[in-house]
KOLGU-4560 file (N, C-alpha, C; in nm, 3 decimals, padded with zeros to 5 digits):
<recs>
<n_xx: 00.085 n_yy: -00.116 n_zz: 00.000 ca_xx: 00.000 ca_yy: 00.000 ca_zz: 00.000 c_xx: 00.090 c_yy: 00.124 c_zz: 00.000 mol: A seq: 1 type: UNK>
<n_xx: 00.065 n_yy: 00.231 n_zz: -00.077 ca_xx: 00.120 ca_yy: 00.324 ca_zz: -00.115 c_xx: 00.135 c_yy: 00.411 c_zz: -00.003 mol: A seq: 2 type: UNK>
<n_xx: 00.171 n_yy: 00.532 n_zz: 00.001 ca_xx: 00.210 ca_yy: 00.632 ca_zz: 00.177 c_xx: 00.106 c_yy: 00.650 c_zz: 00.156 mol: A seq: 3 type: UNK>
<n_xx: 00.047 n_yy: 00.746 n_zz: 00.032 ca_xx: -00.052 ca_yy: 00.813 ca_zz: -00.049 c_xx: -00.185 c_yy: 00.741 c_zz: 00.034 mol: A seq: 4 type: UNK>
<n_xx: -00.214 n_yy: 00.619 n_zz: 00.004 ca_xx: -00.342 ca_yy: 00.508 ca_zz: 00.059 c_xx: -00.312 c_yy: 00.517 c_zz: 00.171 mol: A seq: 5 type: UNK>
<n_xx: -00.186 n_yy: 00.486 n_zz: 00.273 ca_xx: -00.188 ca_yy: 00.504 ca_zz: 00.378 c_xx: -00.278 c_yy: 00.602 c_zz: 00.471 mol: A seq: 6 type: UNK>
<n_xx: -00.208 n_yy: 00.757 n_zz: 00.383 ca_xx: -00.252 ca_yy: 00.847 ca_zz: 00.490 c_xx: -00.408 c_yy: 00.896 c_zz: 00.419 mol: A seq: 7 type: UNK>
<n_xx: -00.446 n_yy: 00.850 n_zz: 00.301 ca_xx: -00.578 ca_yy: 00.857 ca_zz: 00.322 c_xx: -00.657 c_yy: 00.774 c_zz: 00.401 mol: A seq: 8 type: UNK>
<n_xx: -00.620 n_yy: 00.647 n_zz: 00.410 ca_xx: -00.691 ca_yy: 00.575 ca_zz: 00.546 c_xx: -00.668 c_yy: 00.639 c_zz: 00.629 mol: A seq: 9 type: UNK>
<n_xx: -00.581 n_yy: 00.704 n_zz: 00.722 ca_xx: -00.566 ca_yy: 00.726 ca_zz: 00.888 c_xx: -00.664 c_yy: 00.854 c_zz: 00.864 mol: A seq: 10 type: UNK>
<n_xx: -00.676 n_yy: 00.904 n_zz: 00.762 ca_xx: -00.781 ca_yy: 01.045 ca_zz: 00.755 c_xx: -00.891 c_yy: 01.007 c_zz: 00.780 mol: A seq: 11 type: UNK>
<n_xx: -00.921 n_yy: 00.878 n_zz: 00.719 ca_xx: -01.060 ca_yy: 00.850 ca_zz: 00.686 c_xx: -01.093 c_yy: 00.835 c_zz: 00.839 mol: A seq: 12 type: UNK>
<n_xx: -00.995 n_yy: 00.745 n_zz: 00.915 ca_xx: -01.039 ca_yy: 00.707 ca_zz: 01.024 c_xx: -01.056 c_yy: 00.791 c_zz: 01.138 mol: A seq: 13 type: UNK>
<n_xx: -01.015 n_yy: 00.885 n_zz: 01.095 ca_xx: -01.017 ca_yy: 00.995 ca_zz: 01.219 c_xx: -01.173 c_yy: 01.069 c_zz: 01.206 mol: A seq: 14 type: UNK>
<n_xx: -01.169 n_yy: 01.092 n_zz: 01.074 ca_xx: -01.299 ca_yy: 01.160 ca_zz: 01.042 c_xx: -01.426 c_yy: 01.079 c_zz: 01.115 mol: A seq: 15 type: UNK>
<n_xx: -01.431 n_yy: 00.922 n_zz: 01.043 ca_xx: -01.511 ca_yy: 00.809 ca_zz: 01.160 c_xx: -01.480 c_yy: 00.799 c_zz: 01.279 mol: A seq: 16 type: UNK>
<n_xx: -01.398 n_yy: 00.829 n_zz: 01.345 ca_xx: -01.393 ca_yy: 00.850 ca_zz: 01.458 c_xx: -01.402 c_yy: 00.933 c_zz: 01.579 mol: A seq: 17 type: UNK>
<n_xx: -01.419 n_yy: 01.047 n_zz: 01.496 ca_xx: -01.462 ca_yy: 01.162 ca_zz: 01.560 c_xx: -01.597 c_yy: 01.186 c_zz: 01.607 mol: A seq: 18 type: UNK>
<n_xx: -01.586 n_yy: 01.247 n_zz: 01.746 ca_xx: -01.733 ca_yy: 01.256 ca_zz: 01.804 c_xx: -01.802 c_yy: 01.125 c_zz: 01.821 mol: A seq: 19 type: UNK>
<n_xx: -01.721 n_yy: 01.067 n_zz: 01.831 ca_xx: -01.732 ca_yy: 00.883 ca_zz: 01.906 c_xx: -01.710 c_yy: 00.845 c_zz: 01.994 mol: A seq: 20 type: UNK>
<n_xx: -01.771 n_yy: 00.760 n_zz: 02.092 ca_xx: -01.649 ca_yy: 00.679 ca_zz: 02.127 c_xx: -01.589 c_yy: 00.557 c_zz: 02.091 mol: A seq: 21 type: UNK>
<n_xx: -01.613 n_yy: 00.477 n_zz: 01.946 ca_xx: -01.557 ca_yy: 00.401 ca_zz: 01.904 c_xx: -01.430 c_yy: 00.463 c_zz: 01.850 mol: A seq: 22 type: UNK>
<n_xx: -01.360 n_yy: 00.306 n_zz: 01.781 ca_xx: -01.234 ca_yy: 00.309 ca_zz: 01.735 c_xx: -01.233 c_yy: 00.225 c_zz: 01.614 mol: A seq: 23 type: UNK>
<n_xx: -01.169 n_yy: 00.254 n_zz: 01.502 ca_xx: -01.162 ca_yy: 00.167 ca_zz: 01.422 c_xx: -00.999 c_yy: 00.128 c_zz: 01.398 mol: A seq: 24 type: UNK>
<n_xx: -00.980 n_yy: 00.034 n_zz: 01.356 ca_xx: -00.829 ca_yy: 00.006 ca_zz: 01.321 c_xx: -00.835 c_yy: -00.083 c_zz: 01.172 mol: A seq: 25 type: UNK>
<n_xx: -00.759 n_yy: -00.067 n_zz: 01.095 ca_xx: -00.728 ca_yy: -00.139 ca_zz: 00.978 c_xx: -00.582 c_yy: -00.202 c_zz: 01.035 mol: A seq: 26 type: UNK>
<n_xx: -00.559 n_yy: -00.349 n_zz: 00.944 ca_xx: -00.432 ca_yy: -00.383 ca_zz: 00.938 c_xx: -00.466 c_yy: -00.452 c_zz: 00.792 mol: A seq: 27 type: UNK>
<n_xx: -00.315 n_yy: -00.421 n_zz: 00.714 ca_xx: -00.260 ca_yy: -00.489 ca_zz: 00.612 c_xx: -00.172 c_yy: -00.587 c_zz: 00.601 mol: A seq: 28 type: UNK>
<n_xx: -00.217 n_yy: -00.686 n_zz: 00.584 ca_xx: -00.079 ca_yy: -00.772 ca_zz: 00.621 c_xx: -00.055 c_yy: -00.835 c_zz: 00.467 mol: A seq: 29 type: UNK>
<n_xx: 00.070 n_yy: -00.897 n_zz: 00.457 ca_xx: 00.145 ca_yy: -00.951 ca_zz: 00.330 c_xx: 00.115 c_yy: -01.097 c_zz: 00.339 mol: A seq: 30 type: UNK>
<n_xx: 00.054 n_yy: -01.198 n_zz: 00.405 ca_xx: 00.074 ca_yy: -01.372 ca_zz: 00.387 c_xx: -00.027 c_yy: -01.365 c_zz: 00.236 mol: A seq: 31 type: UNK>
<n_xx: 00.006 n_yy: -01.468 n_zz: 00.197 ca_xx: -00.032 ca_yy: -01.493 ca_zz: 00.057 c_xx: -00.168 c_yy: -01.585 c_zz: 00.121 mol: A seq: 32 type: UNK>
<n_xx: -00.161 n_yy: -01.709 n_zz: 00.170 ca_xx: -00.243 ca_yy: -01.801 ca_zz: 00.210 c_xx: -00.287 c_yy: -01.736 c_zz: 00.380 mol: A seq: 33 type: UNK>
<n_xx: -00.392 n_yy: -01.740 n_zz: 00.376 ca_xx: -00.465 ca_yy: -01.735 ca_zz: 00.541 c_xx: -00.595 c_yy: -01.731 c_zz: 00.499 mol: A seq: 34 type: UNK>
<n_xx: -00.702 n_yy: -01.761 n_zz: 00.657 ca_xx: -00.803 ca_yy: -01.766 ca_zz: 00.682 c_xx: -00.813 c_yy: -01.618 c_zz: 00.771 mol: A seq: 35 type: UNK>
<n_xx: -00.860 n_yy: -01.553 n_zz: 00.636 ca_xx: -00.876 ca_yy: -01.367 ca_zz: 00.674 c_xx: -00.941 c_yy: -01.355 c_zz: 00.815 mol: A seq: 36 type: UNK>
<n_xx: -01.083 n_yy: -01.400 n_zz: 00.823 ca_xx: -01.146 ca_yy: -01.386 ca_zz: 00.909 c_xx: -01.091 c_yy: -01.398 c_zz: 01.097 mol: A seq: 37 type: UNK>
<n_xx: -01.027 n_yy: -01.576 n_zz: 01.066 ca_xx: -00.951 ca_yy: -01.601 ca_zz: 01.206 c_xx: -00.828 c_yy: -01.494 c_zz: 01.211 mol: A seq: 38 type: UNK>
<n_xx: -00.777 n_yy: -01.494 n_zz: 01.104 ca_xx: -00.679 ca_yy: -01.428 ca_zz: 01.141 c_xx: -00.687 c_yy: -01.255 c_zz: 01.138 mol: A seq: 39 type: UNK>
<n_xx: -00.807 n_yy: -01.203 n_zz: 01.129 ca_xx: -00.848 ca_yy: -01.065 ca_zz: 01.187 c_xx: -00.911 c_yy: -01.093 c_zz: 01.348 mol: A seq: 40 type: UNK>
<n_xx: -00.980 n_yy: -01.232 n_zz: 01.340 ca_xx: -01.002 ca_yy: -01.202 ca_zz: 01.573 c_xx: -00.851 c_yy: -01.261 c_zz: 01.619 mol: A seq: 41 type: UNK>
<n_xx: -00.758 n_yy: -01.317 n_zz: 01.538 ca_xx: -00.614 ca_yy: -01.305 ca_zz: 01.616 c_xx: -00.559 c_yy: -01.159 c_zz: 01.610 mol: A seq: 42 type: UNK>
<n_xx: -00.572 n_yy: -01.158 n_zz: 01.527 ca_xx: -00.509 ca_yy: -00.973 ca_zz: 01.558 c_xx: -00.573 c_yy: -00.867 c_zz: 01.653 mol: A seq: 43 type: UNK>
<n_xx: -00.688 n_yy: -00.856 n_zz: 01.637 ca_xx: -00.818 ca_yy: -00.798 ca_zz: 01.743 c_xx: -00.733 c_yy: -00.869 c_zz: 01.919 mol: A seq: 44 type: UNK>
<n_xx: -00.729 n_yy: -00.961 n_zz: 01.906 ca_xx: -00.729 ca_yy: -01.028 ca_zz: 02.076 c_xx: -00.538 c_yy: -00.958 c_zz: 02.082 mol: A seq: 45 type: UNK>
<n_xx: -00.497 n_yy: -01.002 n_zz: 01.971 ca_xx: -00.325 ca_yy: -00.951 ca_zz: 01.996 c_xx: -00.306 c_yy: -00.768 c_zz: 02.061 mol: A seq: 46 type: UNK>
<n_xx: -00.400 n_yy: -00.715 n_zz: 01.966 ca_xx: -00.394 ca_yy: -00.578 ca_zz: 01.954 c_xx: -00.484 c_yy: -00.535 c_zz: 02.150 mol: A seq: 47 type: UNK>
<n_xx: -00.542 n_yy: -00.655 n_zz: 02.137 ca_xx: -00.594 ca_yy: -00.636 ca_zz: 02.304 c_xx: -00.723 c_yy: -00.504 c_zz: 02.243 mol: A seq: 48 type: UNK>
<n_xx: -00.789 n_yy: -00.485 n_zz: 02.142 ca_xx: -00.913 ca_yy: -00.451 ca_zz: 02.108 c_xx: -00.976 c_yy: -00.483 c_zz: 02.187 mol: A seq: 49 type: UNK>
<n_xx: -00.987 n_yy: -00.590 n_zz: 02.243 ca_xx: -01.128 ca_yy: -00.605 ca_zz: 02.316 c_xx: -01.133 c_yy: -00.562 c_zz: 02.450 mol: A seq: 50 type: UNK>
<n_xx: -01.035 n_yy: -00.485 n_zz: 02.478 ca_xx: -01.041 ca_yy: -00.447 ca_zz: 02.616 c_xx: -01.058 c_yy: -00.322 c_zz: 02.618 mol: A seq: 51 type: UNK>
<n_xx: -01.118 n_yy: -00.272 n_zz: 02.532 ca_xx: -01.161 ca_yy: -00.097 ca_zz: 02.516 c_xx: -01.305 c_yy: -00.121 c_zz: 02.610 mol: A seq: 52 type: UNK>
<n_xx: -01.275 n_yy: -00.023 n_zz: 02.689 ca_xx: -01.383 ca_yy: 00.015 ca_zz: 02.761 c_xx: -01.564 c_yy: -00.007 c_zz: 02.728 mol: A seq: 53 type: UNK>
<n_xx: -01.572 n_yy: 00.044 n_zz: 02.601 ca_xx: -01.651 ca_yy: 00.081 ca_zz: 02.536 c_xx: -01.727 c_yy: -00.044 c_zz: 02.469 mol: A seq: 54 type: UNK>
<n_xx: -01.575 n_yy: -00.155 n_zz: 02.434 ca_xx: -01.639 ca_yy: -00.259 ca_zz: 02.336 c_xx: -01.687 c_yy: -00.237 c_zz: 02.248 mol: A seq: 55 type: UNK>
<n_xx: -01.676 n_yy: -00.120 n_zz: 02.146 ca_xx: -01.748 ca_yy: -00.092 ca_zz: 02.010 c_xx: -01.552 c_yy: -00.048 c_zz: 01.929 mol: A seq: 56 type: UNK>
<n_xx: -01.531 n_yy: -00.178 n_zz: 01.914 ca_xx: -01.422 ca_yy: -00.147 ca_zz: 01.845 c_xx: -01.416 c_yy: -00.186 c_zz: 01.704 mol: A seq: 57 type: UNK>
<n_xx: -01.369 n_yy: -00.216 n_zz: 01.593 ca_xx: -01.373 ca_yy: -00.268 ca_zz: 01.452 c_xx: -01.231 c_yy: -00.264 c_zz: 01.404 mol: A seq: 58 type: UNK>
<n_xx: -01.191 n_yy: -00.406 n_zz: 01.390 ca_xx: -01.111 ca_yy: -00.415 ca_zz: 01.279 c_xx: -01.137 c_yy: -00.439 c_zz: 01.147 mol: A seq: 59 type: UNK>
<n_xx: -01.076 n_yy: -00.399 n_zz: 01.039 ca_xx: -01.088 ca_yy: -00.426 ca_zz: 00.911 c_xx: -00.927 c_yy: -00.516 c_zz: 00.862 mol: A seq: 60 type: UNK>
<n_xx: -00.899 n_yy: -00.616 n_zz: 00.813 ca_xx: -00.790 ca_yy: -00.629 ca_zz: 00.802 c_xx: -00.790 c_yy: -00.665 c_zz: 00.629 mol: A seq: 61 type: UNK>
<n_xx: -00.690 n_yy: -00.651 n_zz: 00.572 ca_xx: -00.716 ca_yy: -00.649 ca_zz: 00.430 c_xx: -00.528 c_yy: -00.760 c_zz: 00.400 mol: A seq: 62 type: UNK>
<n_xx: -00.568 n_yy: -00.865 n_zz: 00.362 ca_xx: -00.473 ca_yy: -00.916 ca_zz: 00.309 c_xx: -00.424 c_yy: -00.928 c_zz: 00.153 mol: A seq: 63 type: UNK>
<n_xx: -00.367 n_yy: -00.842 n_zz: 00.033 ca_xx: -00.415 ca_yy: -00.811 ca_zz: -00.082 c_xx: -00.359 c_yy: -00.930 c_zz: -00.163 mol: A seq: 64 type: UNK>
<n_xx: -00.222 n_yy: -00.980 n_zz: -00.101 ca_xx: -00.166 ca_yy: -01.105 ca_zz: -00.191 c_xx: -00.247 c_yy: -01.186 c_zz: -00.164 mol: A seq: 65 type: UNK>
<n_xx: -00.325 n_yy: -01.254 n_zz: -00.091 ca_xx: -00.418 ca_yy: -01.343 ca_zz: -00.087 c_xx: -00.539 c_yy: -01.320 c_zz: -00.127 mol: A seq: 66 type: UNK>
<n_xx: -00.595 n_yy: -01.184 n_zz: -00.169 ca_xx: -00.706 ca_yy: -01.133 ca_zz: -00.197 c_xx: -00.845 c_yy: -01.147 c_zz: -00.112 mol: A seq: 67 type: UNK>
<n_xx: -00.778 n_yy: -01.180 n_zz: 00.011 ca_xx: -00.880 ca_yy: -01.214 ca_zz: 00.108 c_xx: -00.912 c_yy: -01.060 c_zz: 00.211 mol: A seq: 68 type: UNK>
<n_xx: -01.016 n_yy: -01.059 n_zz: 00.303 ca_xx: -01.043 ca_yy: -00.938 ca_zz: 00.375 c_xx: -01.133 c_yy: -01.004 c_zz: 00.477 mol: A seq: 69 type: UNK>
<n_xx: -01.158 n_yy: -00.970 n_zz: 00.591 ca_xx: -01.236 ca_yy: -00.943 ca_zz: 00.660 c_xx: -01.267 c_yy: -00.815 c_zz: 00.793 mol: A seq: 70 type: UNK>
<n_xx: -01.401 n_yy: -00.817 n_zz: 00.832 ca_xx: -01.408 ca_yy: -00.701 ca_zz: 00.946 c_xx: -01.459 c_yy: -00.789 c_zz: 01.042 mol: A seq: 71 type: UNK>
<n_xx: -01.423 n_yy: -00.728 n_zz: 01.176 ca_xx: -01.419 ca_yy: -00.794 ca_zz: 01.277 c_xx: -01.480 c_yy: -00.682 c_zz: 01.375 mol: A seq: 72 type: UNK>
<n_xx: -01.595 n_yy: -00.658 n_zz: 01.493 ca_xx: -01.646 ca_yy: -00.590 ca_zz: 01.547 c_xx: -01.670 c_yy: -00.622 c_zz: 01.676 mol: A seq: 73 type: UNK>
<n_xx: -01.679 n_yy: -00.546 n_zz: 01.793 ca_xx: -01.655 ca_yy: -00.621 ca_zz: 01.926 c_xx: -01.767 c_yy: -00.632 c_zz: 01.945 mol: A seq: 74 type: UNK>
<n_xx: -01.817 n_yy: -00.654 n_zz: 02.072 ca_xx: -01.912 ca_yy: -00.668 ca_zz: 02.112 c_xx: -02.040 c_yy: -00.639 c_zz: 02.130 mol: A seq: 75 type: UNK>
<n_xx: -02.045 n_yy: -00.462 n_zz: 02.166 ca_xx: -02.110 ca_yy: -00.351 ca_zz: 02.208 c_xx: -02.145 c_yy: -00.335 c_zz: 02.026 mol: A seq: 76 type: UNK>
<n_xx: -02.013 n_yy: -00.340 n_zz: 01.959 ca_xx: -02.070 ca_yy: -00.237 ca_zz: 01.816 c_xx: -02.174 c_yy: -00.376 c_zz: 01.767 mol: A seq: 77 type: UNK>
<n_xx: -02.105 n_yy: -00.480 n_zz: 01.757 ca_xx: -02.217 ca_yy: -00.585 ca_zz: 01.698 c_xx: -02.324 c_yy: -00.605 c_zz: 01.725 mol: A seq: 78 type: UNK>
<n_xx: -02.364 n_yy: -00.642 n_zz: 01.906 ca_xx: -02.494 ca_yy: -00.603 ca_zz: 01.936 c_xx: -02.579 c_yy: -00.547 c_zz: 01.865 mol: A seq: 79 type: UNK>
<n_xx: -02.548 n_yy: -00.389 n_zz: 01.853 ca_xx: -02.635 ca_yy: -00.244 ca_zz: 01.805 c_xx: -02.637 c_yy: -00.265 c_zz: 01.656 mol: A seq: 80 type: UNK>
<n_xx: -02.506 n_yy: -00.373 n_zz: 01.587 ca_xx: -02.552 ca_yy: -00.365 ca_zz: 01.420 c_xx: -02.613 c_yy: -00.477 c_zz: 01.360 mol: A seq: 81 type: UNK>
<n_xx: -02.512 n_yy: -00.628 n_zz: 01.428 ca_xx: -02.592 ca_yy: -00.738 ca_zz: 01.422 c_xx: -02.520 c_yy: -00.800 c_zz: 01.303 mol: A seq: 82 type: UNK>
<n_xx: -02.549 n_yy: -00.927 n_zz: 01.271 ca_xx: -02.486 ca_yy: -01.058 ca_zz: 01.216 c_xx: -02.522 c_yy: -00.957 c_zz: 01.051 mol: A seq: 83 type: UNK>
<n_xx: -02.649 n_yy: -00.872 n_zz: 01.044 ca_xx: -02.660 ca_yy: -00.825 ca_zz: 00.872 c_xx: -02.547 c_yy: -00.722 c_zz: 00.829 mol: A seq: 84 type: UNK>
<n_xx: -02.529 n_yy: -00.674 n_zz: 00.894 ca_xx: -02.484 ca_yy: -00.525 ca_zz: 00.896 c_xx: -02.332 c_yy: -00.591 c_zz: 00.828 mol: A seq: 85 type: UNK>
<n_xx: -02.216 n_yy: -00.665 n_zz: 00.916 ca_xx: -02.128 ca_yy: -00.742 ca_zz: 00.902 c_xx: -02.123 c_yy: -00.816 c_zz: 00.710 mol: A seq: 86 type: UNK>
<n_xx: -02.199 n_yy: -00.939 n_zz: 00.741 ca_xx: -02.253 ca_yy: -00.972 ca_zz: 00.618 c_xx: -02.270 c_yy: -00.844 c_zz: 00.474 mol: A seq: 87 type: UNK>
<n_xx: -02.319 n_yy: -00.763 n_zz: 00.505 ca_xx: -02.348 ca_yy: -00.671 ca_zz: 00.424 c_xx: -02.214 c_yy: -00.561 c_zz: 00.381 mol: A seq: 88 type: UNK>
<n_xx: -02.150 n_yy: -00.514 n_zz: 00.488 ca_xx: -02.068 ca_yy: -00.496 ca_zz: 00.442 c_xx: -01.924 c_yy: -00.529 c_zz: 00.360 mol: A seq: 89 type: UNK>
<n_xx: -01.913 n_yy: -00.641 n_zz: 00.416 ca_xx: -01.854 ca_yy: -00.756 ca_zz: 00.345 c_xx: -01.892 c_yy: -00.782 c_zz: 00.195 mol: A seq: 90 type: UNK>
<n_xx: -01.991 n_yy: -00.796 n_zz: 00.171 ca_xx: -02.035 ca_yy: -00.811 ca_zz: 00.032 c_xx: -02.084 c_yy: -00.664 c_zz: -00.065 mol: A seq: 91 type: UNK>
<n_xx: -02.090 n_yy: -00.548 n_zz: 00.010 ca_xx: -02.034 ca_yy: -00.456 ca_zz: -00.050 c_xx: -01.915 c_yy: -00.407 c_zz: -00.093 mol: A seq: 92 type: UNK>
<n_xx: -01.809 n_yy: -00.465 n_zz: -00.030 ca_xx: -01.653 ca_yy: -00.424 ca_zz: -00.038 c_xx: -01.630 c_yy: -00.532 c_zz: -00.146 mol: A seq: 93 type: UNK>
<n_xx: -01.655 n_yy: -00.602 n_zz: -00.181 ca_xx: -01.627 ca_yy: -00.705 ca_zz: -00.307 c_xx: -01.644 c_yy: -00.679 c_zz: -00.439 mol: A seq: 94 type: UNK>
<n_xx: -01.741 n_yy: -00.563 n_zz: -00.498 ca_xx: -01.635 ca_yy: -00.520 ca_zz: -00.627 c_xx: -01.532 c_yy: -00.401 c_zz: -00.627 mol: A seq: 95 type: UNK>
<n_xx: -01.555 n_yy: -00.357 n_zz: -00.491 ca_xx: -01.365 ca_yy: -00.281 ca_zz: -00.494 c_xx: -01.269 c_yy: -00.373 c_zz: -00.491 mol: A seq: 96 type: UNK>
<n_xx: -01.306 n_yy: -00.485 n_zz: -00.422 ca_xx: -01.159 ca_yy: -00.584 ca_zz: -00.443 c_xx: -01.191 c_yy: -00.626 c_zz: -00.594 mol: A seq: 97 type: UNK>
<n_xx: -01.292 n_yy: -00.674 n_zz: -00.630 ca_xx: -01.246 ca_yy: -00.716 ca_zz: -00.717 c_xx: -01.208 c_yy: -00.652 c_zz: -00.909 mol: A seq: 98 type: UNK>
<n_xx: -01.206 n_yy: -00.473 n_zz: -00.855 ca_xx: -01.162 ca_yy: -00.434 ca_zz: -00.940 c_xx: -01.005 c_yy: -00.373 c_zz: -00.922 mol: A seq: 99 type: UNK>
<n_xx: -00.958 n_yy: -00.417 n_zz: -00.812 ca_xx: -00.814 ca_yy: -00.404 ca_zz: -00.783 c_xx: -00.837 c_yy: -00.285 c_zz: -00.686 mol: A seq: 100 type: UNK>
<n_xx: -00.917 n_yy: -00.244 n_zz: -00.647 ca_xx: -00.916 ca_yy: -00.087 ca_zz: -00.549 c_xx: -00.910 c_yy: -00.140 c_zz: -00.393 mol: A seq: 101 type: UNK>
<n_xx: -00.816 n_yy: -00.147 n_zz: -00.319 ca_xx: -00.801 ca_yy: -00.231 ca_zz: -00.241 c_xx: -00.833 c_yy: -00.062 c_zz: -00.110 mol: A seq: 102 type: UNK>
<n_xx: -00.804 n_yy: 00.020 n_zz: -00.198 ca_xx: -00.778 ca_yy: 00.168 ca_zz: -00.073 c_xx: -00.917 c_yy: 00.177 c_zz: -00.102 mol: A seq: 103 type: UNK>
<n_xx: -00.979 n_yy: 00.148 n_zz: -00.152 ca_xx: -01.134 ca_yy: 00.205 ca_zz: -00.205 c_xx: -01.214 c_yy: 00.159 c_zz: -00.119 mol: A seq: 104 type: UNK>
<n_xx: -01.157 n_yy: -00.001 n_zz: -00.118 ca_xx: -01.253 ca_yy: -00.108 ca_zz: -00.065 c_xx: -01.269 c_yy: -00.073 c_zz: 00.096 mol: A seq: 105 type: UNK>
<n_xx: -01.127 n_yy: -00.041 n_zz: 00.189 ca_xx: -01.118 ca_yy: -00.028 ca_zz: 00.325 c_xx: -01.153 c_yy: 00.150 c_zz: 00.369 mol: A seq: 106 type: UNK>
<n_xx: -01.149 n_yy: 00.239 n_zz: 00.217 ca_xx: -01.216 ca_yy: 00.362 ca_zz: 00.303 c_xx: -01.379 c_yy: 00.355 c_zz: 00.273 mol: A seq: 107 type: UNK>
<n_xx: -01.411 n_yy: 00.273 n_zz: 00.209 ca_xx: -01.562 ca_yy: 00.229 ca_zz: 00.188 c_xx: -01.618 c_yy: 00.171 c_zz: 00.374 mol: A seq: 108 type: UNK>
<n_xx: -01.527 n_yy: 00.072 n_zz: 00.426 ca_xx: -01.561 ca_yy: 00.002 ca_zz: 00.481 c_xx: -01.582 c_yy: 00.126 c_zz: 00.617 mol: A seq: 109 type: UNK>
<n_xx: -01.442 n_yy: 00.176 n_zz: 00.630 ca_xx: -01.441 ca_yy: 00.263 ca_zz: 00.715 c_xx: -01.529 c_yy: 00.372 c_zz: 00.732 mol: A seq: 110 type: UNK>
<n_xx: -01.533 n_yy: 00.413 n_zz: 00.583 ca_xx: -01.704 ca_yy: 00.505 ca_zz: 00.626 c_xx: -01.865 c_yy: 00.459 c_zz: 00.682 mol: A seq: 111 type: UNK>
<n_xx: -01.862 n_yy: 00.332 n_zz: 00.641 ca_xx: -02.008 ca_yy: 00.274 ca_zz: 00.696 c_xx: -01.990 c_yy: 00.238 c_zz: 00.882 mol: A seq: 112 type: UNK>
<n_xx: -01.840 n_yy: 00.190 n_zz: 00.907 ca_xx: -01.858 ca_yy: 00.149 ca_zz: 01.066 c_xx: -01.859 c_yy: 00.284 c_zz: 01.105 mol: A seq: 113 type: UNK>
<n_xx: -01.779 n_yy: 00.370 n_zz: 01.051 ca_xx: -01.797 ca_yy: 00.503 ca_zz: 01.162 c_xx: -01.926 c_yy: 00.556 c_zz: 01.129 mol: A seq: 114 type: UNK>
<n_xx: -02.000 n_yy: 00.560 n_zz: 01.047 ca_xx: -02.128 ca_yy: 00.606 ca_zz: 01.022 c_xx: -02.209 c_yy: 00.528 c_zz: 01.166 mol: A seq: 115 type: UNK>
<n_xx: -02.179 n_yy: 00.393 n_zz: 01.164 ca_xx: -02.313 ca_yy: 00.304 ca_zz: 01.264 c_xx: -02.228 c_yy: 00.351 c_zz: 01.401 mol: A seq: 116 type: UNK>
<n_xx: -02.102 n_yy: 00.401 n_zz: 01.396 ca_xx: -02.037 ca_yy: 00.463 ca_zz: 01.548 c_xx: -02.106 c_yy: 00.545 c_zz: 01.578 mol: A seq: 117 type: UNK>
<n_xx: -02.129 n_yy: 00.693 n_zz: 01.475 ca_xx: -02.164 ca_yy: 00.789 ca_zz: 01.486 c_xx: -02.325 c_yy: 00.801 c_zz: 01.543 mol: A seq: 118 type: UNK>
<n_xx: -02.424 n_yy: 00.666 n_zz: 01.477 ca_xx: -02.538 ca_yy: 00.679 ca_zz: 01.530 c_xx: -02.567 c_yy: 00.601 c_zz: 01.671 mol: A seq: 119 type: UNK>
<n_xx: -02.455 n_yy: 00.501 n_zz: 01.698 ca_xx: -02.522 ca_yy: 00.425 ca_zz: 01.837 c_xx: -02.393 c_yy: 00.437 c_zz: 01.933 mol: A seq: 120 type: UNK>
<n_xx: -02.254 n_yy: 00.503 n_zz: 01.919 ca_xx: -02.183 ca_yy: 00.561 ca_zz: 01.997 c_xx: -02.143 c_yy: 00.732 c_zz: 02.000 mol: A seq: 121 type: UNK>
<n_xx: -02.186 n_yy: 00.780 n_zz: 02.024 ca_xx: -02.158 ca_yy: 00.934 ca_zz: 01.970 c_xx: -02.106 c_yy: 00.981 c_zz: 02.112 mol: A seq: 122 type: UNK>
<n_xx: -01.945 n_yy: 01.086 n_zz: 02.110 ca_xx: -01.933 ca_yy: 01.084 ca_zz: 02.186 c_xx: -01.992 c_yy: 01.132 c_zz: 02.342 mol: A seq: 123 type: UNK>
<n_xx: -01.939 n_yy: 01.175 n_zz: 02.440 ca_xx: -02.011 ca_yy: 01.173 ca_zz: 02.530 c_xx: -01.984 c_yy: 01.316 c_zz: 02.561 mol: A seq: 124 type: UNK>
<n_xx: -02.124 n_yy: 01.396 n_zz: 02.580 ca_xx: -02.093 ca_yy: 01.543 ca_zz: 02.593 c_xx: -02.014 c_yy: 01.615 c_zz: 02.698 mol: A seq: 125 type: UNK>
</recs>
């Protein structure tokens, strides 16, 4: 991923993150072969995500040599969005991958969790 993609993600995420109290985190990783999904709640439990206060945390992890992705959501945020919301976004981000827009696909993703932050965590006045 380019600096360029980089620092438009950390923008994106700040913007979703603002006036929250969630958090979102992306990771990119390089393995060619993995099981995206397990290996986004190993990173979540590594990163110690789940011990945010709040429990409305979200990873997105995007593996591009393997062409695999998944998002991962704690507790509190899943509750309030639920098994569709997940599902759905997931299968919206699939023709950015699969037209090679891999920065497209994760500031896509990132705008819909901070959107459902913004309506069922907003921060605290």
């Amino acid at each position: 991923m380019t600096r360029v993609a980089h620092a438009r993600i950390e923008r994106a995420i700040r913007e979703a993150e603002e006036n929250t109290t969630g958090h979102i985190v992306v990771r990119v990783v390089p393995d060619r072969g993995l099981d995206a999904f397990a290996r986004a709640r190993e990173e979540f439990e590594q990163a110690g995500l789940h011990r945010h206060k709040e429990r409305n945390v979200a990873l997105v992890l995007v593996a591009p040599r393997a062409r695999r992705y998944a998002v991962v959501g704690d507790k509190a945020l899943h509750e309030r969005v639920g098994d569709a919301f997940w599902q759905d976004l997931v299968a919206e981000m699939q023709p950015y991958f699969a037209g090679g827009k891999v920065t497209d696909a994760v500031l896509y993703a990132v705008g819909r969790i901070g959107s459902e932050l913004h309506t069922h965590f907003p921060a605290h006045a």
